[in-house]
N, C-alpha and C positions, 0 to 999 in steps of 0.2 A: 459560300457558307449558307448563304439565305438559299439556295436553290436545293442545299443538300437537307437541309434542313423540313423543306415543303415535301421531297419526296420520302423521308424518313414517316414525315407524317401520317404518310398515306401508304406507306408501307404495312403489307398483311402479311406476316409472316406465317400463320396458320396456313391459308391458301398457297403460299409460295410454297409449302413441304409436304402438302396435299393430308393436311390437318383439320380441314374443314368437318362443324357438327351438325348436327340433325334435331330437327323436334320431332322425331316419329312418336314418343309415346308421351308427348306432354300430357295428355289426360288422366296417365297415370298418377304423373307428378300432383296434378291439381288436386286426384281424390288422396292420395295419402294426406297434403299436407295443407288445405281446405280446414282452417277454423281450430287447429292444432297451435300449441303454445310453443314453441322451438328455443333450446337454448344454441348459442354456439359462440363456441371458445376460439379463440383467436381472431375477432369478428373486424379488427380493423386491419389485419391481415388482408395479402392478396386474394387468398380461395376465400377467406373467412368473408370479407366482404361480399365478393361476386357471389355466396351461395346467398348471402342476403339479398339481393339485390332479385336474385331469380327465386327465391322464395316468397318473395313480397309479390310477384306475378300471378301466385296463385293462392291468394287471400287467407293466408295464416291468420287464426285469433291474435297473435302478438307475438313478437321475436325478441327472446332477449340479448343482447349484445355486450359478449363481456370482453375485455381485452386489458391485459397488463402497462399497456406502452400510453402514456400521458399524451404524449402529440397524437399516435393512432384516432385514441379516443376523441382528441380535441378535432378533428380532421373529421373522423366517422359522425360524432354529434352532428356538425355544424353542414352534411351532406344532407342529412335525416333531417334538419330543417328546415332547408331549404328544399326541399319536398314536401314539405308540411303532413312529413312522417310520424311524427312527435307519438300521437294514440299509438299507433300500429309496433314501434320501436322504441325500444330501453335498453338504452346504452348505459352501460356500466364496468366502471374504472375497478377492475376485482384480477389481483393474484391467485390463481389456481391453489397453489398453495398454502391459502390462508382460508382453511376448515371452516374456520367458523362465518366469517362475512359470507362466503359458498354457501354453507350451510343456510344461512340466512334466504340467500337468495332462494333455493329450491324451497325452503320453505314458503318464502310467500307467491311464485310463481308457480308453482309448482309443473315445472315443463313435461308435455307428453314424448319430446324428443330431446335429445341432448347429440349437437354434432360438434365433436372433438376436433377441432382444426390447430388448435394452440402447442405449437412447438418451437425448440429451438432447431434450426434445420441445418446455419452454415456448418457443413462437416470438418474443416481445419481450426473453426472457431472452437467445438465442441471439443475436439482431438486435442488443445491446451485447458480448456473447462472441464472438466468432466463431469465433478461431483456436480456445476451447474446441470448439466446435462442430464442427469440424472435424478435430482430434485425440480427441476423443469419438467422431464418428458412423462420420467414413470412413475414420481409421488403424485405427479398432479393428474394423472390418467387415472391411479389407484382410486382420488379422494373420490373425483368423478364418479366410478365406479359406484364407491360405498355411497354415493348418497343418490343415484340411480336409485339402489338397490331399497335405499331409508324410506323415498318419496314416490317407491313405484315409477317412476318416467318406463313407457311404452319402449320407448327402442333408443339403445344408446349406440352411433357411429364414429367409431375408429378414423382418421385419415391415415394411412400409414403410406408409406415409401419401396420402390424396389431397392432401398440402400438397407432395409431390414431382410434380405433374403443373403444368407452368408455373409452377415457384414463383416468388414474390419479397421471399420470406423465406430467410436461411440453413440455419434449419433444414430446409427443405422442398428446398435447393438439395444439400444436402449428402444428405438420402435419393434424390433423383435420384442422384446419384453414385455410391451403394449399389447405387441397381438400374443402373445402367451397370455396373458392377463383376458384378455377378450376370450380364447379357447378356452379357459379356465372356470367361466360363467356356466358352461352348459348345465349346472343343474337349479339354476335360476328360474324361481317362477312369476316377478314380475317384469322385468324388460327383458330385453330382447338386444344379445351384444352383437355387435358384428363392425368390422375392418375393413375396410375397401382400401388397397394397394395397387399404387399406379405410378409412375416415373415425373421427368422434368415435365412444370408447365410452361409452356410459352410464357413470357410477359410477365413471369410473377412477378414481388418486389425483389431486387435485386438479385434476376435470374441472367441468367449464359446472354440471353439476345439482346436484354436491355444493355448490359454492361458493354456490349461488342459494339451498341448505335451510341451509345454516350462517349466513347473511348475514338469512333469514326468523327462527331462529332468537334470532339475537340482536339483532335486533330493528333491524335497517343495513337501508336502502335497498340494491335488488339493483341490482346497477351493471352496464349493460348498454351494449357499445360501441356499437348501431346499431338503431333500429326494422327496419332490413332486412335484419342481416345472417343468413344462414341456415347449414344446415350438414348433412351427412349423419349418422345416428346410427343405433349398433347396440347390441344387448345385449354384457354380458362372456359371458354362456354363449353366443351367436350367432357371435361374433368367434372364440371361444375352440374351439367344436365347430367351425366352417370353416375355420381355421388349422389344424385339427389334421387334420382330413380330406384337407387337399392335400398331407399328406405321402405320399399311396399315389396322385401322378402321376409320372410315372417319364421324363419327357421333359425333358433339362436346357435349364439357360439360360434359363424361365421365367419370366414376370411373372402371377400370376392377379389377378385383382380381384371382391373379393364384392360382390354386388347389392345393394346396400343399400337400395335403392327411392328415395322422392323428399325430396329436401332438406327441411328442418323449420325454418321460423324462429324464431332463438332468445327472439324475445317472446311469439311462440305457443305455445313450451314452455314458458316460462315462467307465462302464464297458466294454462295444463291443469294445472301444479304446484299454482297458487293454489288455482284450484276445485276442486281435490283434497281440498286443505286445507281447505277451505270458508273462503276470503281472499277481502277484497275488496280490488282494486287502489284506489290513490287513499284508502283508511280504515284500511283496517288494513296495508295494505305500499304504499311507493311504488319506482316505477322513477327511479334515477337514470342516464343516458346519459353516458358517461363518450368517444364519439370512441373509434375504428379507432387500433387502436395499431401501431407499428413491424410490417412486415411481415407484417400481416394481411389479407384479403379478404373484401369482400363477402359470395360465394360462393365456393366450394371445389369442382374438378374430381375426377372421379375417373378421367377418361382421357382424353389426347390425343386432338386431332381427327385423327391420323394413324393415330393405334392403330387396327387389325381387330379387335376383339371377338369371338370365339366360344365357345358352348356346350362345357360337359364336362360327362359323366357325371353330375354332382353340381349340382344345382339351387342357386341364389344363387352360384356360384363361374363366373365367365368367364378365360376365359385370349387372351392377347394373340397374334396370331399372329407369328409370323416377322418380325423386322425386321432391317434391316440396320444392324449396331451397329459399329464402327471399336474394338478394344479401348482401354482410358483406363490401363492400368497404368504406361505410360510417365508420365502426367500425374503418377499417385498418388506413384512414386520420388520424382520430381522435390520434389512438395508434404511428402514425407517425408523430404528433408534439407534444405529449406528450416525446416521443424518445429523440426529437429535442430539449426538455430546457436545460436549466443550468444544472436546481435540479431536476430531474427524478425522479416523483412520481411513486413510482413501486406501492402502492397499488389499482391508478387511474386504469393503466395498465393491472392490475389483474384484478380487476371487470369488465376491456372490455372483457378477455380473457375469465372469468366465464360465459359471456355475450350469448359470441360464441357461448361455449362449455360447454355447461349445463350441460353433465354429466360425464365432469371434475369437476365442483362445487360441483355437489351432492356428487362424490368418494371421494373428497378432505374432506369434511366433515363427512363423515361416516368413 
């Protein structure tokens, strides 16, 4: 146990699927974000954290750190102390949700960036929550938005998912929605919106690889939905350096999407895990197939077949060309006093959602 344990340690799963990043263009990163005020949402979060972590590299005026989750916070504080971060970091216990203490916030911080990482993500969770899911991902995206818009911030960043590219799941229907909301901006003249869309990260919190070494661990069957199903995969430093690099594109109303290269099936990472380990399938661990749960696929898209893909500057990062977007804020009011009654008609809510996301409604019914 102690020996499987030492090798888990020192287990690289980025390197073993040829996931390994690059600093090629840190000096861009330094000059965008050099003496800059940065907010960012989901900050005790896995990306949320690591983008702080790599933004503190390149001497931001001040970060401020907001996140809903009590322990997160108690965890993220007590990291930034023992750093003796404290000046540099402000950590703050705020529901997106709640306008005004928000509102507070940009007021007296007044951030020149705002990076959106705060979601709910598990997709079977969201597929029994929904109205959460939807008062989580796109009222709180919205508020964001409007007080961008109040406090002038320079440039507001999207996280979004390839599970927003023909979802048929609500979580993925509802980061579509986000990025509708993001294309929506283009006649905005003080920030600057843009999206960045990219698949599974290695090592998040409670992601595919962590769950398979915990499950090897203590000695369970790894429970795996499907012999076939596959999945795109990046490192956290990969995700985290190309997130941060698309903040020095200066064209609003963007969608980018990083190159992740080619889908990975999750039984084939999972065996390269094993013989990492030096495991044998079938003796020493067995796979148990547990079935495609509520609102999951196959495979996972990372772009519309209508999407134009082009080249930037920046090697792994493509960006979307011009499309023609109908703005959705009338839908969002609408969906945000329908929120706001007593008795919360979720199937109103739906058909604005179906509205959106036309082919969420078509998958939903096929």
């Amino acid at each position: 146990m102690n020996e499987i344990f030492e090798k888990m340690q020192k287990l690289d799963i980025p390197k073993l699927i040829g996931k390994e990043s690059t600093n090629q263009y840190s000096q861009d990163i330094e000059k965008i974000v050099k003496d800059k005020v940065i907010l960012i949402t989901g900050a005790a979060g896995s990306i949320g954290y690591a983008l702080l972590k790599k933004i503190l590299d390149f001497n931001p005026q001040k970060i401020i750190a907001l996140d809903y989750c009590e322990s997160g916070i108690f965890k993220l504080e007590n990291r930034i102390k023992s750093k003796g971060l404290e000046e540099k970091v402000e950590v703050l216990l705020c529901n997106i949700n709640h306008v005004n203490i928000l509102n507070g916030i940009f007021k007296l911080y007044k951030p020149d960036f705002v990076i959106h990482a705060a979601a709910y993500k598990h997709v079977p969770i969201m597929e029994k929550n929904t109205i959460e899911a939807i008062q989580n991902n796109v009222m709180g995206t919205y508020h964001l938005i409007q007080l961008c818009e109040k406090y002038e911030a320079k440039k507001f960043l999207f996280i979004s998912t390839d599970k927003a590219v023909n979802p048929i799941c609500m979580m993925g229907a509802t980061k579509r929605i986000c990025e509708k909301m993001i294309l929506s901006m283009k006649n905005s003249k003080n920030t600057i919106y843009m999206a960045v869309r990219f698949g599974n990260v290695i090592e998040s919190s409670c992601s595919l690889t962590q769950i398979i070494k915990q499950q090897i661990l203590n000695h369970e069957p790894i429970t795996l939905t499907d012999k076939h199903m596959e999945r795109y995969f990046m490192s956290m430093e990969e995700a985290v350096y190309l997130i941060l690099l698309a903040l020095n594109f200066n064209e609003n109303s963007k969608i980018y999407i990083l190159d992740m290269g080619q889908t990975i099936k999750i039984y084939d990472l999972t065996i390269k895990i094993l013989e990492a380990l030096h495991l044998k399938l079938n003796k020493d661990v067995f796979i148990k197939y547990i079935g495609i749960r509520p609102g999951e696929k196959i495979k996972e898209e990372l772009s519309y077949s209508s999407e134009i893909l082009k080249d930037t500057k920046y090697d792994k990062i493509l960006k979307i060309e011009d499309t023609v977007q109908k703005p959705i804020f009338r839908e969002i009011e609408k969906i945000k006093e329908l929120l706001e009654q007593e008795d919360i008609q979720k199937e109103e809510i739906h058909k604005i959602i179906n509205f959106i996301v036309p082919s969420y409604a078509r998958k939903k019914e096929e």
